[in-house]
Structure formats: C-alpha cells, structure tokens
C-alpha positions as CSV (number, residue, x, y, z in Angstrom):
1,X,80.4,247.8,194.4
2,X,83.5,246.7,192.0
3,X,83.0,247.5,188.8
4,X,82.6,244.7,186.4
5,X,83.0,243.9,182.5
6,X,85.3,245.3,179.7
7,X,88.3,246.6,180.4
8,X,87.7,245.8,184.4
9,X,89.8,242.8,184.4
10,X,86.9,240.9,185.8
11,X,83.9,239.1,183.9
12,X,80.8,240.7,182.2
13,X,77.4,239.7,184.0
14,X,76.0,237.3,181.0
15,X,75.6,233.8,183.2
16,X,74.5,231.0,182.1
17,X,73.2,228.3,184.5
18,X,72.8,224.9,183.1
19,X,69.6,223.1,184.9
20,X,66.5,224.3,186.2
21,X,66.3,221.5,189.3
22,X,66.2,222.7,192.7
23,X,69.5,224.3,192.5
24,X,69.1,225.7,188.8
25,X,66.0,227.7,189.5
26,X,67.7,229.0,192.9
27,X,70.6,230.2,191.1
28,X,68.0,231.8,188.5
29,X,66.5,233.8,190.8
30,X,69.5,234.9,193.5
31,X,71.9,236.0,190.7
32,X,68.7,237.8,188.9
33,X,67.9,239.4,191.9
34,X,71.2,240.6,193.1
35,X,71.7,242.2,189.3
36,X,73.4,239.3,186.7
37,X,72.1,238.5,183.6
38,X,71.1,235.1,183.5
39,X,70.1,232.4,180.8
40,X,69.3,228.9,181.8
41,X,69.3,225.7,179.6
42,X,67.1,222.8,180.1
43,X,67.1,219.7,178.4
44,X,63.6,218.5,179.5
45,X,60.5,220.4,178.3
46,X,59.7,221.2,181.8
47,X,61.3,222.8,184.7
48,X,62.4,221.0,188.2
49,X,64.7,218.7,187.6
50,X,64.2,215.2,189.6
51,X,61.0,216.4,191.0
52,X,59.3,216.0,187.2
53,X,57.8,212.5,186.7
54,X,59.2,211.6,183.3
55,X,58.9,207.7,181.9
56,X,62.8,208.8,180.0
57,X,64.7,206.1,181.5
58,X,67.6,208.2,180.6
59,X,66.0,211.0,183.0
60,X,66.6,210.7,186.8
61,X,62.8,211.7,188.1
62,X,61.5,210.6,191.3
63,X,57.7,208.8,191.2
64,X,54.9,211.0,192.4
65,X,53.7,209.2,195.4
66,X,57.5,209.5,196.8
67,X,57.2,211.2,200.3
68,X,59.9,213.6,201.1
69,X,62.5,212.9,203.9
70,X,62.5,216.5,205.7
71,X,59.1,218.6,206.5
72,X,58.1,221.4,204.7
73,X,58.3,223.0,207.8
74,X,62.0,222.8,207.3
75,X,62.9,222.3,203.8
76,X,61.6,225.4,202.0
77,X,62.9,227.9,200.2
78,X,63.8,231.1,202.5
79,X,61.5,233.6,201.2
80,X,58.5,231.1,199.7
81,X,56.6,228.6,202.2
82,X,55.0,225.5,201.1
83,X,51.3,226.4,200.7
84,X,48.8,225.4,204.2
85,X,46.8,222.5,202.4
86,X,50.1,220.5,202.3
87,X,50.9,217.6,204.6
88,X,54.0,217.8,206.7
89,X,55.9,215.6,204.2
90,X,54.9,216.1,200.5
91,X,54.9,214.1,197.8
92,X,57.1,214.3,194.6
93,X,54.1,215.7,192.8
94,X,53.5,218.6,195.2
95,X,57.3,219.4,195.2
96,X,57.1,219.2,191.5
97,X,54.0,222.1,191.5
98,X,55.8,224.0,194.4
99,X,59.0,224.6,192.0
100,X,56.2,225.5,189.6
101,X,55.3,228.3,191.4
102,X,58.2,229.7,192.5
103,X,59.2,230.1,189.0
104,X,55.4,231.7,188.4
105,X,56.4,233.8,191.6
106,X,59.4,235.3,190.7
107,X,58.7,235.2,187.1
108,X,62.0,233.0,186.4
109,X,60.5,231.5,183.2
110,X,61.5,234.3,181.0
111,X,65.1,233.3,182.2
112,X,64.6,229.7,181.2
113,X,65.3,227.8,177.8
114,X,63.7,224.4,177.6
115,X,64.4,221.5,175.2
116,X,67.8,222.5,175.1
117,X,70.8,219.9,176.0
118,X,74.4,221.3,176.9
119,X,76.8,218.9,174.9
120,X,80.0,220.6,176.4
121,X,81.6,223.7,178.0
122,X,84.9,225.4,177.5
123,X,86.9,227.9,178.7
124,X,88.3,230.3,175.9
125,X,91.4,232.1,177.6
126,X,92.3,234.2,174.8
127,X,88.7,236.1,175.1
128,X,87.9,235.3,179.1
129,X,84.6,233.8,178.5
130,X,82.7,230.3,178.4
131,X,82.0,228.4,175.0
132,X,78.4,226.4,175.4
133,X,77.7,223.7,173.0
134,X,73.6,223.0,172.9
135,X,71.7,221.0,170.7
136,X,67.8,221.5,170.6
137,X,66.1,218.5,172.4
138,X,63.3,217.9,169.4
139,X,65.1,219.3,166.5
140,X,68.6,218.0,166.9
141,X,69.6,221.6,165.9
142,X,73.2,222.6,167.6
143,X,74.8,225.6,168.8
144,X,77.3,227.6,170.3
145,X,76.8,230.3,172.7
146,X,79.5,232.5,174.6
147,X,78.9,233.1,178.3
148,X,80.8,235.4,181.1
149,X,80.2,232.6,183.6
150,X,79.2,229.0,184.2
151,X,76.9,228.1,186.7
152,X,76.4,224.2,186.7
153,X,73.3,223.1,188.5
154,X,72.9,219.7,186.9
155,X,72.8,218.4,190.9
156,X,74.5,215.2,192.3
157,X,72.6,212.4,190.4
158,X,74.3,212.1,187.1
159,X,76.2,208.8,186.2
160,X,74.4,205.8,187.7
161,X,76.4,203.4,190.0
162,X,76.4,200.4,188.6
163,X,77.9,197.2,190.2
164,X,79.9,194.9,188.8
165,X,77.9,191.7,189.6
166,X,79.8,188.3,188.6
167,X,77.7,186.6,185.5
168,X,75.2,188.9,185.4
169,X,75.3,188.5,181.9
170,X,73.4,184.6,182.6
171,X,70.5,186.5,184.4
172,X,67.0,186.4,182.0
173,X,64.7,189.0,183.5
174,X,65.1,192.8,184.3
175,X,68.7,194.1,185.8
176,X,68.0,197.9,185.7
177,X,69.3,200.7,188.0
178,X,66.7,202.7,189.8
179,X,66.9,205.4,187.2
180,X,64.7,203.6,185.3
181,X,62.4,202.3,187.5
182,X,59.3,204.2,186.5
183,X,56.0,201.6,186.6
184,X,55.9,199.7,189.6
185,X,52.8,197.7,187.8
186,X,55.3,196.3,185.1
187,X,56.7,193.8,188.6
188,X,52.8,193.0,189.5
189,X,52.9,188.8,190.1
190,X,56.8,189.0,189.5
191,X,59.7,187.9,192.1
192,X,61.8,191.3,192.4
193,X,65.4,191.2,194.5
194,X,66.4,195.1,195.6
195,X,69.9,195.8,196.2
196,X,70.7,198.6,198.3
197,X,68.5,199.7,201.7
198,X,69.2,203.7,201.2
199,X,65.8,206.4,201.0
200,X,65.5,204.6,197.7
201,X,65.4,201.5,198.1
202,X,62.9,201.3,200.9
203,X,60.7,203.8,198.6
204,X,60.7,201.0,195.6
205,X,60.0,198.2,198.5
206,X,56.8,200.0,199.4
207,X,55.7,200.4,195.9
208,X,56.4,197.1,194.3
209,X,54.1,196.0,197.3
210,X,51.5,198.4,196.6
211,X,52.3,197.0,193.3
212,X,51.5,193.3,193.4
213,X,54.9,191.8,193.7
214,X,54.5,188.3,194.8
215,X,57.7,188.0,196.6
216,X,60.5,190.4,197.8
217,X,63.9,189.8,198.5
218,X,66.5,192.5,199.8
219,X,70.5,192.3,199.7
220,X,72.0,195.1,202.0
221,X,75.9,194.6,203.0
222,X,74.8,196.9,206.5
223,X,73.1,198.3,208.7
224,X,70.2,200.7,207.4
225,X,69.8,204.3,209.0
226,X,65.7,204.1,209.0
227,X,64.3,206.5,211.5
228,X,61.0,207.5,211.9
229,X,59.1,210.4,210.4
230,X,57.1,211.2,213.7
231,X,58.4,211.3,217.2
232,X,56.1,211.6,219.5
233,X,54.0,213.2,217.1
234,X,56.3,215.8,215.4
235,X,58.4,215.7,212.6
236,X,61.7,214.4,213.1
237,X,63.3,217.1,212.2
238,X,61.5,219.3,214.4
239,X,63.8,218.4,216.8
240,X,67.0,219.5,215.0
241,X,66.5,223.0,216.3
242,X,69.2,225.7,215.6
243,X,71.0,225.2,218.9
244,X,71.1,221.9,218.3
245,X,72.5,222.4,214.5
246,X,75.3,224.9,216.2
247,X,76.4,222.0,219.0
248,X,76.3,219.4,215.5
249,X,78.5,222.3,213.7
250,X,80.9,222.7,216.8
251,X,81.7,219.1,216.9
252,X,82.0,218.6,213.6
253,X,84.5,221.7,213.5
254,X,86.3,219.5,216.2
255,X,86.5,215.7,215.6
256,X,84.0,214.9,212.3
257,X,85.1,211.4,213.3
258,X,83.9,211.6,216.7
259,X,80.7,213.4,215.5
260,X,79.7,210.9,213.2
261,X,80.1,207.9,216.1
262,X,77.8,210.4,218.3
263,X,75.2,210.7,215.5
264,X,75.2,206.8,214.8
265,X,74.9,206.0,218.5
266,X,71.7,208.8,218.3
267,X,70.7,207.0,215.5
268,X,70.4,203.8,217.0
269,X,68.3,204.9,220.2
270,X,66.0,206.6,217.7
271,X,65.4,202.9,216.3
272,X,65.3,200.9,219.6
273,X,62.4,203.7,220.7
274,X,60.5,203.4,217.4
275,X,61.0,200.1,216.6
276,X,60.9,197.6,219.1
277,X,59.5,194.6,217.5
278,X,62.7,195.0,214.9
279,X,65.5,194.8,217.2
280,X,67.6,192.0,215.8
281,X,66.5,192.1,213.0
282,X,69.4,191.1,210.2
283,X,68.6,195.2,209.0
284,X,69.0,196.5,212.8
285,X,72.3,194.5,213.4
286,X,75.7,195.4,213.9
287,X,76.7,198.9,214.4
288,X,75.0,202.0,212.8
289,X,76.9,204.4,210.3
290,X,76.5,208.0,211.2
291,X,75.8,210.7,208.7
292,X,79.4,210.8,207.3
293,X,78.9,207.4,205.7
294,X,75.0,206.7,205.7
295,X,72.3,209.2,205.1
296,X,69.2,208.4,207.5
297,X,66.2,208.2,205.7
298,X,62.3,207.9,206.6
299,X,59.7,205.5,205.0
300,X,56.8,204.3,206.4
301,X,56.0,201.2,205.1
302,X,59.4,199.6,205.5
303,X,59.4,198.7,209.2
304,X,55.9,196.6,208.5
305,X,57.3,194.9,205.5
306,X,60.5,193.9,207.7
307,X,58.5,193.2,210.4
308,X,56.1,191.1,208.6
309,X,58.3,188.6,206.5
310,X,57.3,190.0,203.4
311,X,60.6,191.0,202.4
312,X,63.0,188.9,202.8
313,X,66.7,190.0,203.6
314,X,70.5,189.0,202.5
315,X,73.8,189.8,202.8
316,X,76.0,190.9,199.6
317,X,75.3,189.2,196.5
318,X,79.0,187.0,195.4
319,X,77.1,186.2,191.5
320,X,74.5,184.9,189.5
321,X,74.3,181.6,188.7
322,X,71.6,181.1,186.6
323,X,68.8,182.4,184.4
324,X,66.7,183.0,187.4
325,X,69.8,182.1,190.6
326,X,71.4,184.5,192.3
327,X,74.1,183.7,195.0
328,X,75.0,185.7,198.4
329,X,78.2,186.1,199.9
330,X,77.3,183.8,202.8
331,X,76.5,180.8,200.5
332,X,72.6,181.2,200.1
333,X,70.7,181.6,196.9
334,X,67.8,182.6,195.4
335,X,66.4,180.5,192.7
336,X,63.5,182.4,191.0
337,X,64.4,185.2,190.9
338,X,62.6,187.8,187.7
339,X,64.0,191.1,187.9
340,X,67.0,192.7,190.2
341,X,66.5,196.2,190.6
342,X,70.3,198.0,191.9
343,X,69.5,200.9,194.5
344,X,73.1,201.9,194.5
345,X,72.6,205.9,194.4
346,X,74.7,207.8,191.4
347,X,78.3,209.7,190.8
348,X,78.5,213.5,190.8
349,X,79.8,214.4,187.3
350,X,81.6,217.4,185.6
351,X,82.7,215.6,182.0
352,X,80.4,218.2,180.4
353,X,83.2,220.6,181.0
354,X,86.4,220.1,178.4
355,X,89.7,220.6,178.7
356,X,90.8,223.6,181.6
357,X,88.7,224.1,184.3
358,X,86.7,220.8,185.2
359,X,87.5,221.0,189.3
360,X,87.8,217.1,188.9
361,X,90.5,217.4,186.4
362,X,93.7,215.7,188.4
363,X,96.4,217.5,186.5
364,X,95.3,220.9,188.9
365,X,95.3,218.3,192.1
366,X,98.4,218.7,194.5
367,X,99.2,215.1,194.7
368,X,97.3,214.2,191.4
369,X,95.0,212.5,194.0
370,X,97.2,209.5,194.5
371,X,96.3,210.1,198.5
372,X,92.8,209.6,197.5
373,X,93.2,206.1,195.1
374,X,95.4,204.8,197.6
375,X,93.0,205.3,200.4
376,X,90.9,201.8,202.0
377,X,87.3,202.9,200.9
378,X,88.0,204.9,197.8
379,X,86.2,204.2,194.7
380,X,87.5,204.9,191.7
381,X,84.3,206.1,189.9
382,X,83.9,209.2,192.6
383,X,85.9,212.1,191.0
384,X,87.2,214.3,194.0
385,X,86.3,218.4,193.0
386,X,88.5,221.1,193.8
387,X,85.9,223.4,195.0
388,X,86.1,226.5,197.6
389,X,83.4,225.1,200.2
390,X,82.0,223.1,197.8
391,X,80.9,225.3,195.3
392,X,83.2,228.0,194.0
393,X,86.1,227.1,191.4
394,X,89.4,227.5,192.6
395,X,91.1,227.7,189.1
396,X,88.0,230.3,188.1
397,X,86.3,231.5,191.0
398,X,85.0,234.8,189.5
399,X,82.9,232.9,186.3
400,X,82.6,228.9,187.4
401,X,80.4,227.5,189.9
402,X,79.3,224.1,190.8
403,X,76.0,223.2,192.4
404,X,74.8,219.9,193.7
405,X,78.2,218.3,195.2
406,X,77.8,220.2,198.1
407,X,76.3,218.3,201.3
408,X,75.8,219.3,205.3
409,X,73.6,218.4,207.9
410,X,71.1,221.4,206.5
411,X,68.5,220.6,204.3
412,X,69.0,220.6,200.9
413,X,66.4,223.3,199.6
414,X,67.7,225.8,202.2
415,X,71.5,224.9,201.9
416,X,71.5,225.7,198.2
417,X,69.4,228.9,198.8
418,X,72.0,230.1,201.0
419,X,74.7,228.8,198.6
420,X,73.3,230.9,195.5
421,X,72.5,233.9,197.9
422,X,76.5,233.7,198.2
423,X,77.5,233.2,195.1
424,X,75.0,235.9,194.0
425,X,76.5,238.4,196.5
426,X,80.4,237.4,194.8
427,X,79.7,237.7,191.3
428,X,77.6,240.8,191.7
429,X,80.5,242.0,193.7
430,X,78.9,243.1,196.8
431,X,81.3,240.5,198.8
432,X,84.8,239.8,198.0
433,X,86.5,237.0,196.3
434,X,88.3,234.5,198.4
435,X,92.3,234.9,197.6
436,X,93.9,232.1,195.9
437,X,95.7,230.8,199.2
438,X,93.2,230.8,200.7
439,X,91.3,229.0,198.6
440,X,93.9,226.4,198.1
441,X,94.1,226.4,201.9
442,X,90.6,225.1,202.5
443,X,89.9,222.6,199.8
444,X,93.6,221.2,200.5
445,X,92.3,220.6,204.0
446,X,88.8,219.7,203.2
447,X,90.6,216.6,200.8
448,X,92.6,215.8,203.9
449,X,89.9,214.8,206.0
450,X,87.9,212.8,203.2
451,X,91.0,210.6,202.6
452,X,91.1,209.9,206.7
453,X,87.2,209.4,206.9
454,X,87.7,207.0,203.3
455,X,90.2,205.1,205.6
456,X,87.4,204.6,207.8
457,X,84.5,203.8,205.5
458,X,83.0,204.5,202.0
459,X,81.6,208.1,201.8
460,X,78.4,208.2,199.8
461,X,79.4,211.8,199.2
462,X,82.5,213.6,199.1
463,X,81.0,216.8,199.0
464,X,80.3,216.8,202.5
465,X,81.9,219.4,204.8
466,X,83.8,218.0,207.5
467,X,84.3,221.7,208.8
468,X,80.5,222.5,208.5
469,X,81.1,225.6,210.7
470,X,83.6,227.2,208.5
471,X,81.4,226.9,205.6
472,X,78.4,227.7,207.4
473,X,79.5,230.7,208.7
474,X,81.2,231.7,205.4
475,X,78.2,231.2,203.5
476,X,76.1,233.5,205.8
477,X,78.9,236.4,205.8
478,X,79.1,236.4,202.1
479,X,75.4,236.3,201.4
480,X,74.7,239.0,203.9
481,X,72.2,237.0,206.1
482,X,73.5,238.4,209.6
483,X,72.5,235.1,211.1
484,X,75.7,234.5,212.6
485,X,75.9,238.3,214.3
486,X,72.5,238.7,215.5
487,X,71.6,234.7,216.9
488,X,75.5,232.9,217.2
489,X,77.7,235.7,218.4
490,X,78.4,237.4,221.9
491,X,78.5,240.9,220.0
492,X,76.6,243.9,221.1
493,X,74.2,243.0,217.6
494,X,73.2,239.4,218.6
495,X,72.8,241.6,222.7
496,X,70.1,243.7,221.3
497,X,68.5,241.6,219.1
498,X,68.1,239.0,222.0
499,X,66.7,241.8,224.5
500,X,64.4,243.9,221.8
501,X,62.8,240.1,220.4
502,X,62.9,237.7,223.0
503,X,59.8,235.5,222.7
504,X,61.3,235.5,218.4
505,X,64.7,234.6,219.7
506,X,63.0,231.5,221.2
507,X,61.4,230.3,218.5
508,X,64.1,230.4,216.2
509,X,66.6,229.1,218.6
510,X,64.5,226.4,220.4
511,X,61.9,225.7,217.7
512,X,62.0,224.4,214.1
513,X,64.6,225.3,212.0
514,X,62.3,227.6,209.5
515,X,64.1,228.7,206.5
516,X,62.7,232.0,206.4
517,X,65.6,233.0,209.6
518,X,67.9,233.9,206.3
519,X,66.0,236.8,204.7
520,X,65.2,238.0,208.5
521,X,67.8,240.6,208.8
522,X,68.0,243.7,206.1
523,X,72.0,243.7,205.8
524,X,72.1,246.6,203.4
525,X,74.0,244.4,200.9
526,X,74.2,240.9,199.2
527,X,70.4,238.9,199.3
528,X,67.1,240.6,199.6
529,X,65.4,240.5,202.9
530,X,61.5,239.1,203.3
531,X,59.4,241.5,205.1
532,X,57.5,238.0,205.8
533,X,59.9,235.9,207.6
534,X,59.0,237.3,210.6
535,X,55.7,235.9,210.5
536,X,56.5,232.2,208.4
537,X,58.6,231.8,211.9
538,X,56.1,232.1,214.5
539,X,53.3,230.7,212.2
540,X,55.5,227.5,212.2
541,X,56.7,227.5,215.8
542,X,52.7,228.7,217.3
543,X,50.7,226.0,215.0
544,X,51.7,223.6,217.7
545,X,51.1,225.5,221.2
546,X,47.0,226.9,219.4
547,X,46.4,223.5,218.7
548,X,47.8,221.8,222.2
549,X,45.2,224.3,223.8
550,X,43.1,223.9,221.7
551,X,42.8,219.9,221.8
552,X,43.3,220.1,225.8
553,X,40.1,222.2,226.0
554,X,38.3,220.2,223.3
555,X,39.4,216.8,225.7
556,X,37.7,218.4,228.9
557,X,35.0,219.6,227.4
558,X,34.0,215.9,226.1
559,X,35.2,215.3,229.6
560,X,32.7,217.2,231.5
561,X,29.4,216.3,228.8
562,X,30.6,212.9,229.8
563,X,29.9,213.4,233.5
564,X,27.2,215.3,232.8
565,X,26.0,211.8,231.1
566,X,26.7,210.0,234.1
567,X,25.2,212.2,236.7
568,X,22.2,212.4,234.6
569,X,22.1,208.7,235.0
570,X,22.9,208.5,238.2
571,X,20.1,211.3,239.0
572,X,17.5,208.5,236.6
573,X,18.7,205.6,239.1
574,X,18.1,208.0,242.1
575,X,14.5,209.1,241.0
576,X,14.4,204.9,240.0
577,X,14.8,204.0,243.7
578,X,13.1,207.2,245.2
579,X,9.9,205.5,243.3
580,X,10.7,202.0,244.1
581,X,11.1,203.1,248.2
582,X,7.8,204.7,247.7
583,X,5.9,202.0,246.8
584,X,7.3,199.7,249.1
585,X,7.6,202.2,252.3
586,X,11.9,202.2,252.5
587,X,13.4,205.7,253.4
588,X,16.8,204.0,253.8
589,X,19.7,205.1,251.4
590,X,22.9,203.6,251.1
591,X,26.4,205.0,252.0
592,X,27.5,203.7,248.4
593,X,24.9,206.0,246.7
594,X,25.8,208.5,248.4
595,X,30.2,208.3,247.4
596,X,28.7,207.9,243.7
597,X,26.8,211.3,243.8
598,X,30.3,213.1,245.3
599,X,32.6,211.0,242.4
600,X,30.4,212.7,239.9
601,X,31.0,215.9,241.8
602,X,34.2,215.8,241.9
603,X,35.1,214.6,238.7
604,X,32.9,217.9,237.2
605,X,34.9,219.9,239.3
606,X,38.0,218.4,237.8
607,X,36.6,219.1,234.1
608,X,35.9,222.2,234.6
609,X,39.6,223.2,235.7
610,X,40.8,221.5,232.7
611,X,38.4,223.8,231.0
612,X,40.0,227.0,232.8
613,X,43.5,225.9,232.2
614,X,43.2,225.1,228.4
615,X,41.7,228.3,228.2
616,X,44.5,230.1,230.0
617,X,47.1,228.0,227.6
618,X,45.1,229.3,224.9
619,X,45.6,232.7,226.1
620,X,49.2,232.9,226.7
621,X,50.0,231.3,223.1
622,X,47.6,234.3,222.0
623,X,50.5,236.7,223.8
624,X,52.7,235.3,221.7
625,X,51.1,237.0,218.8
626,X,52.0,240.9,220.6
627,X,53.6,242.6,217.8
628,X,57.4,243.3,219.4
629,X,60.0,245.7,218.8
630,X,61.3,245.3,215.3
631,X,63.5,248.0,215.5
632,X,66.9,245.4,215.4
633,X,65.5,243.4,212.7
C-alpha cells in the first residue's frame, strides 16, 4: 500500500464529505472502512438527503407516500438488504428509515455533523489541502476548516430549472417549482396546470387527486416513458437481469445512438402490452425517447387519470395571458387556471467550489466548451464537468471527488456503492491512480459523444456514460469486486467459479440483479466482502419458485375439496333417485348419470396429480437450498 501524508507527495487521510444523502452516507462508510478519516457536514438536522420530508421549500425532499421507481430487490445497498416487511417498491418514508439504519448499522453517526451549511470550498496550493467555509444552520456561527480531500455528495438536484414562461409575471395564483411542493391539501377545490410528465410529475398528478383538486390540466412537449411497475406479476426490473445489463453495456460500448433507438422501440411495446386502452392517447403519440434523453418512470395512478379524462393534456405552453389564462403553443388556452406547478427536474451544481478546481470551470476545458454551446439541444444552464468516469477530478484526482452527476442504466443506490467502493480503494491507495492522459483521454471522449447525442436531442443528464462498459468495468477493477473475472470473462477464474457454483451462477446471471453480487468475492484488497451475499441472492431469486409451488399446490388442493363437493352431491342426487326408484318400482339408470360419476372421477384424478407435481416443484426448489462448494468464492 502507497504510503500517504507528509512528506509523501500525496494527501493526508482527513476527508471531508459534504452531504449525508444516498451518496454522502456511502462515501461515509466505504472510505471509513477502507481506512480514511472522514468528517461529514450536513446542513439539515437530519441525515438522508432527499429522502427526509422537510416543509423548507428551500430543501429538495421527496413526500412520504412517493413510491420508488426500482424494487428493493434491486436497489439496495450491497452489503444491507431492505428489511422482509417491506413492499416491493417503498415509500419515501421507508427509504428515509432505511438510510437510518444503515447509519445505526455501521455506526456512521459519529462521522456526521448536522446543522452545518458549507458556504464555499477552496483549494490552497501553497499548503495542498482544502479550505471549508461552514456556518452553523441555528446559530449562524461561521468557520473554516482545512481538509486533505473533498468529497462532494450534495447529489444531482441542486439549482431548480426554471422556465422562462412569457408574462408569467400577469399570472395571480401559485407558479412554484416542484421543490416546493410540500402539501398537496393546500390545491384541494383548486384548478392546478402541471408542466412536465417526468417520475415527478405523474407523482404530483396522483396526489393533487388524492388531494381534492377539482380540475387537472397537463402541458408535456412529448412523449412520456411510463412503463408499468409489474409485468406479469414481477417487478419490472426483475427482468433487467445481468446478462441482459452486459448485452445493454455492449451496445452502448458500440453505438449509444443505436442503443437508445433499441431501448425506446422496447419501451414502446412495454406500453402497447400494458396499456391498451391508452394507445393514441396525445401522451402515447409520436415516437418514444430512449433512456439517453427520457428516464422511464413508473406510477400507478397515472394511466387511470389519463385514461379517465381527469387530467387533461396540452402541448407546450407559448404564455400567459391573464390573471388566471394560460396559452399553448397550438393556439388553446386555459382560462381558470389557480396554480401552475413546473415539473422541470433541476441542474447539477458545483459553485460551492471557488476559484481552481470546480470540474465545470471552462478555463480547464479543451475548447472552453464552445463545441458544447454551439451544439442543437444544449442548454446553457447545464455546466458540462470534467470528471474521470464521472466522478474523479481530473485537475485533483488524488483529494476531489464528485458524487451525484454520475448516471447508467444501474440503479442508483448500487451504482454509487460501487462508485465509493472505488474511490475508497484510490484514496486509501490499494488501486492506482489513473495517469493524467489518460484521464484527459476519457472525459475528452465522453464530452464528444454528449455534444453528438445534444445534436440529437436534450439530455436530461450529462453525466450519463455513453461507454457504460468502460466505466463499468473500471469501477469493478478499482474497487476490487471481481465481478468482471469470476461472471464476464472467459478466464480460468470465471471457468471455476461457473463449474464449483452452478445453480448460484444462474441466479445471478438469469435472475434479479441483487446488489449483494459486489461484496461476493473476497479480493484480498480494496472493499470488504459480505459473508451474507451469498444468501441475500438466492433468498431474492428462490422467494419466487417456494411460492409458485406453493400456490400451485394450494390451487389443486382447493381443486380437489371442490370435487370432493361435487361428488358428494352427486352421491346426495344418486341416493335422491335410488329412494325415488324405490317408491315408485324403476331400476332404470341413465347413461348420463353414469358420464357424471366418471367426470367426477376423472377430474379427482387430475387434482390429485396437480397435488404430486406441486409437491415435486416444491422439492426441487428445496434442492436449491444444498449448500455448494464455496471454495472459489
């Protein structure tokens, strides 16, 4: 391990993270455990980020009966589950007690300052470390502190994006961003017009109807990229298995342009299957963004609301008109109008860092970004960052770090795991630093293919990888994971580990994507490994087959007490006739009566192998329970 610290050349191991979100409290706990000293700074009084309801409207928090997009299934941390008792999709609230106790877990609170705002960084050269300016949330007290390294975990929603609406300034009621929606109630009776049909604008649909609204009205310039949570009764993201995340990587790696029409077309299938009664509808027209442009989203209520009338749609809003008026692009209008709420998503911003070493700053750009303004969907609020595969800085890549501008197709709680598993495993020095070319090399050509994708459409995030394999695979050497030896390579590793763990292997490959994959393998260096990942895997990928047997054998068994019912009655008719023949002398008795007591027969016989074979399903997903070699783990 390098040696780090005075007189090394290299920083001391005093870092402070500023945030305690998602990607704060990650970055807490992979840089404790892999040996760094760490301080974090939190402006609220309580840890999580977004995931804490807060009424602030100057606070980004989501509200607690939001449902999440991905399944706890897949979107976990690597080395702490959801607990049992919660549903497939949480709400904000239980993400909000789940950060809680992962803190509690790994005891990250005594890392943690609350109440404490960062007012601005800087780098001082002459004495290689970080200034931090604080001021105390409740005192107004202020501070400076000196820091060996910066990690900023502050996340992606920081400025609001606002649009510039023509005479907004006539409009009488509410005009707010999202941001500070925080009481649906307050709209109760009221006439509310949503722009924007992303994840959040669907979510504040449902609840302003849960609400009370009286009348909803959406403007959305395009298609949305709705899917459904459930398919066929799993998760949707169930189905994103890791074979199918490598063939999305490998195409990506090839054409992102091509990928992204793919995914759209994908997309669009998805909507025709799970919403029929939609097709045509002004939402469902016209052609569907893939990923690159449009993140798809899931809510529950929205296809019944569309579906129903009771939101009604429009194109782009061209002004307002009036006090209550508002005017479309197409020459409709709205005329009472009481509150516009914008669902127009946020910027990623760095300002907090002064002077040298904001990655945004263009004077350390190679074509001071001009390729970028000058490109056909650019906007000029979203500040391109130089970072090395999205987090590492490339003019201080041994003490600055930048979480939250960073997006693939992987979920976000295990993507920034991984990400801070890497980092960790750098600044520890356990994994090399990247070399200066070719650091310049990759976020040179990652800048490249946003200004040909911005020629194509607007990018909701230019943190997204258009080579998703080479940061994939980068991430994953430099944390130590051994994913891509042991499941994605031809070597003699990912041989033996196949051979030794086979039914495993299948799971992990063919089943959900469980997070717990990345503490699997004991490396000898960079992230711990989880002696219970073995077991969160097949517990997530044999809930499914237990309970298929186990509902197939509850089915026939109601099966066969229902024929049991039915040849009791048919017995009760028989004795019936056998007394009415009896009194009246017949001994004669029908052919029919006869094909009635061999249905009832047969049908019992038919139970009963349903019986049989639910058991024997039963007992081969009990097989899969044999404890295997775990020598190659």
């Amino acid at each position: 391990m390098e040696a780090y610290g005075p007189g090394s050349g290299r920083p001391g191991n005093n870092v402070c993270v500023i945030g305690t979100g998602v990607t704060g409290l990650l970055a807490v706990k992979n840089l404790v455990e892999q040996g760094l000293s760490v301080r974090a700074l939190e402006q609220s009084e309580n840890l999580g980020g977004n995931w804490y309801h807060s009424m602030a409207t100057e606070q980004v928090s989501a509200l607690p009966e939001m449902k999440v997009n991905m399944s706890k299934e897949t979107n976990c941390f690597t080395d702490f589950p959801m607990p049992d008792d919660y549903p497939s999709f949480p709400s904000a609230k239980q993400i909000g007690d789940y950060l809680e106790a992962y803190a509690d877990k790994f005891e990250l609170i005594k890392h943690i300052e609350l109440s404490t705002t960062v007012t601005s960084i800087r780098r001082d050269e002459e004495d290689g470390v970080w200034i931090v300016s604080t001021r105390h949330t409740r005192t107004g007290e202020e501070d400076e502190r000196e820091y060996d390294r910066v990690v900023m975990a502050t996340g992606g929603l920081n400025v609001r994006n606002m649009p510039e609406i023509k005479g907004i300034e006539k409009f009488a009621g509410d005009a707010i961003h999202s941001r500070d929606f925080k009481d649906p109630t307050k709209y109760a009776g009221k006439n509310v017009l949503v722009v924007g049909l992303g994840s959040t604008g669907a979510d504040t649909l449902s609840f302003l109807k849960q609400a009370g609204a009286n009348k909803l009205y959406l403007s959305s310039r395009s298609r949305c990229s709705l899917i459904p949570r459930t398919i066929r009764g799993r998760p949707w993201d169930h189905y994103m298995t890791r074979r199918a995340d490598s063939m999305i990587r490998r195409s990506m790696a090839w054409s992102p342009q091509a990928s992204n029409y793919v995914a759209g077309k994908a997309i669009g299938l998805i909507q025709s299957y799970a919403f029929p009664t939609l097709r045509g509808h002004p939402c469902f027209s016209g052609a569907v963004s893939g990923p690159l442009y449009r993140s798809p989203f899931v809510c529950d209520e929205l296809p019944s609301l569309l579906d129903s009338g009771d939101v009604k749609v429009y194109g782009g809003i061209m002004g307002v008109a009036g006090p209550r008026t508002v005017v479309f692009k197409d020459g409709s209008e709205i005329t009472d109008v009481d509150a516009i709420i914008f669902c127009c998503g946020y910027y990623h911003d760095l300002s907090l860092i002064k002077g040298e070493g904001n990655p945004a700053d263009v004077e350390y750009s190679t074509d001071s970004f001009e390729q970028l303004k000058q490109a056909k969907h650019h906007n000029v609020h979203s500040e391109y960052q130089r970072l090395y595969h999205g987090i590492l800085s490339e003019r201080y890549p041994e003490s600055l770090a930048v979480l939250g501008g960073l997006t693939t197709v992987r979920p976000t709680f295990v993507l920034y795991d991984l990400a801070t598993m890497a980092l960790a495993s750098l600044w520890s020095g356990s994994y090399p630093l990247p070399s200066p070319r070719a650091m310049k090399r990759e976020i040179d050509s990652h800048y490249n293919s946003v200004v040909r994708a911005l020629e194509n459409g607007p990018m909701s995030f230019l943190g997204l990888r258009m080579d998703v394999r080479g940061t994939y695979k980068w991430l994953n050497a430099t944390a130590g994971t051994g994913v891509i030896e042991r499941l994605e390579g031809w070597g003699w590793e990912a041989w033996k580990f196949w051979w030794k763990n086979k039914t495993l292997f299948k799971y992990i490959m063919n089943g959900p994507n469980v997070p717990a994959v990345y503490r699997l393998f004991d490396m000898g260096r960079g992230r711990r490994s989880w002696d219970g990942a073995r077991a969160a895997i097949e517990k997530v990928n044999e809930k499914p087959i237990l309970m298929a047997a186990e509902q197939t054998k509850l089915s026939a068994k109601d099966e066969t007490e229902n024929k049991k019912e039915d040849e009791a009655k048919v017995e009760m008719k028989d004795e019936t006739k056998d007394e009415a023949r009896y009194e009246t002398g017949s001994e004669t008795e029908s052919e029919t009566e006869h094909d009635t007591e061999e249905d009832v027969e047969n049908a019992i016989g038919e139970a009963t192998e349903e019986v049989y074979a639910a058991d024997m399903m039963k007992v081969e997903a009990m097989d899969y329970l044999e404890a295997e070699d775990e020598s190659s783990l």
